[in-house]
Structure formats: structure tokens, C-alpha cells
C-alpha positions as CSV (number, residue, x, y, z in Angstrom):
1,X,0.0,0.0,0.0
2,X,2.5,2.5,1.4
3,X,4.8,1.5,-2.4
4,X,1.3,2.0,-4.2
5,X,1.2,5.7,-2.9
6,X,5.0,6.4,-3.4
7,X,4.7,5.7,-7.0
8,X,1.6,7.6,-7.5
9,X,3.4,10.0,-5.9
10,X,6.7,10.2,-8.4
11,X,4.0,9.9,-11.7
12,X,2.0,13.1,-10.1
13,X,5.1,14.9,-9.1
14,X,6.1,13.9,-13.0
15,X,3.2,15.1,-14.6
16,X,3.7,18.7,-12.6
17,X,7.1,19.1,-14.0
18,X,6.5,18.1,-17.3
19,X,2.9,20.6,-17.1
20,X,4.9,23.4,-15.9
21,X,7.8,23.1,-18.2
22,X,5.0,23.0,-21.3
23,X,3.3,26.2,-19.8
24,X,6.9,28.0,-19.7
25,X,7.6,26.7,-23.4
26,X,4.3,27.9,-24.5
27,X,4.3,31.1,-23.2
28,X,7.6,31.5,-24.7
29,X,6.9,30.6,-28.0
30,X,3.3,32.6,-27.7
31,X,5.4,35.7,-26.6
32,X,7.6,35.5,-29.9
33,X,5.0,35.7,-31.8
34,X,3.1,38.4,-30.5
35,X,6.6,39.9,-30.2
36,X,7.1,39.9,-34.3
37,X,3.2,39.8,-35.6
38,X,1.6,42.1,-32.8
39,X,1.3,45.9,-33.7
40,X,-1.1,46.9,-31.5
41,X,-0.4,49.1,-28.2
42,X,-1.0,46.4,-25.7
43,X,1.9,44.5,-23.7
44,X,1.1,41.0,-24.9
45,X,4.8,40.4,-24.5
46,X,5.3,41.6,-21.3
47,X,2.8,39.8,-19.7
48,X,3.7,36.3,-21.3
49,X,6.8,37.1,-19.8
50,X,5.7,37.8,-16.4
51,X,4.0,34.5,-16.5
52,X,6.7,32.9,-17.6
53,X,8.5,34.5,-14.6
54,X,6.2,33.2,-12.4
55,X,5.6,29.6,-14.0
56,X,9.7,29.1,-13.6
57,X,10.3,30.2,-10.2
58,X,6.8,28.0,-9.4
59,X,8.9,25.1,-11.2
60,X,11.6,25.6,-9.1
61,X,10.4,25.4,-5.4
62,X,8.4,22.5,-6.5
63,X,11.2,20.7,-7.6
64,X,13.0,21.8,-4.4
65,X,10.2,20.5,-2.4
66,X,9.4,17.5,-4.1
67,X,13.2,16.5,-3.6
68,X,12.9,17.2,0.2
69,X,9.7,15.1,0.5
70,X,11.7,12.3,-1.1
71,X,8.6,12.9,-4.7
72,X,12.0,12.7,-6.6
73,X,15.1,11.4,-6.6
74,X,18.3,12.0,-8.7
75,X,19.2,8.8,-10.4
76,X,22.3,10.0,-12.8
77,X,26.1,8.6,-11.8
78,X,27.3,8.6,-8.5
79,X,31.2,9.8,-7.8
């Protein structure tokens, strides 16, 4: 049971990451183009990039937090 909720655990924490990191890439490539097509007086671009801001430093502490609830684990070589 307890194995059951850690791994459900590690695919949710997964699916976070990988939403967040979409949202940032999204945003960015949005922002581009309102950057080069948009001629209108509005700040489309400044405001994708606020919430890309605020979707990176939101990917950050939960990757920090997951990794000190033991969500994640680094898995690459060990020295």
C-alpha cells in the first residue's frame, strides 16, 4: 500500500514538472509571436513574460520541495 502511494506520488510529481515546463515553453513561444506579428499598443509580451516568470520560479520550489519530501530522486552517476 505505502509502495502504491509512493509511486503515485513520483507519476504526479512527474506530470507537474512536465505541465509546468509546457506552460513555460508555450508562453515563450506565444510571446515571440506576439513579439514579431503584434502591432497593437497592448503589452502581450510583457505579460507572457511575467508568467513565464512566475511559471519558472513556481517550477523551481516544487522541484526543491518534491526532492525534500523524497517525490524525486536524482538517479544519474554517482562519484
Amino acid at each position: 500500500m505505502v509502495a502504491l502511494i509512493a509511486k503515485s506520488l513520483l507519476v504526479i510529481a512527474k506530470l507537474i514538472i512536465a505541465a509546468l515546463l509546457l506552460g513555460i515553453i508555450a508562453s515563450l513561444f506565444t510571446s515571440a509571436f506576439f513579439l514579431v506579428k503584434d502591432n497593437s499598443s497592448r503589452k502581450r509580451t510583457l505579460g507572457l513574460l511575467k508568467l513565464r516568470v512566475v511559471l519558472s520560479v513556481t517550477l523551481i520550489i516544487f522541484v526543491l520541495v518534491a526532492y525534500g519530501l523524497g517525490w524525486i530522486m536524482p538517479h544519474g552517476p554517482q562519484p
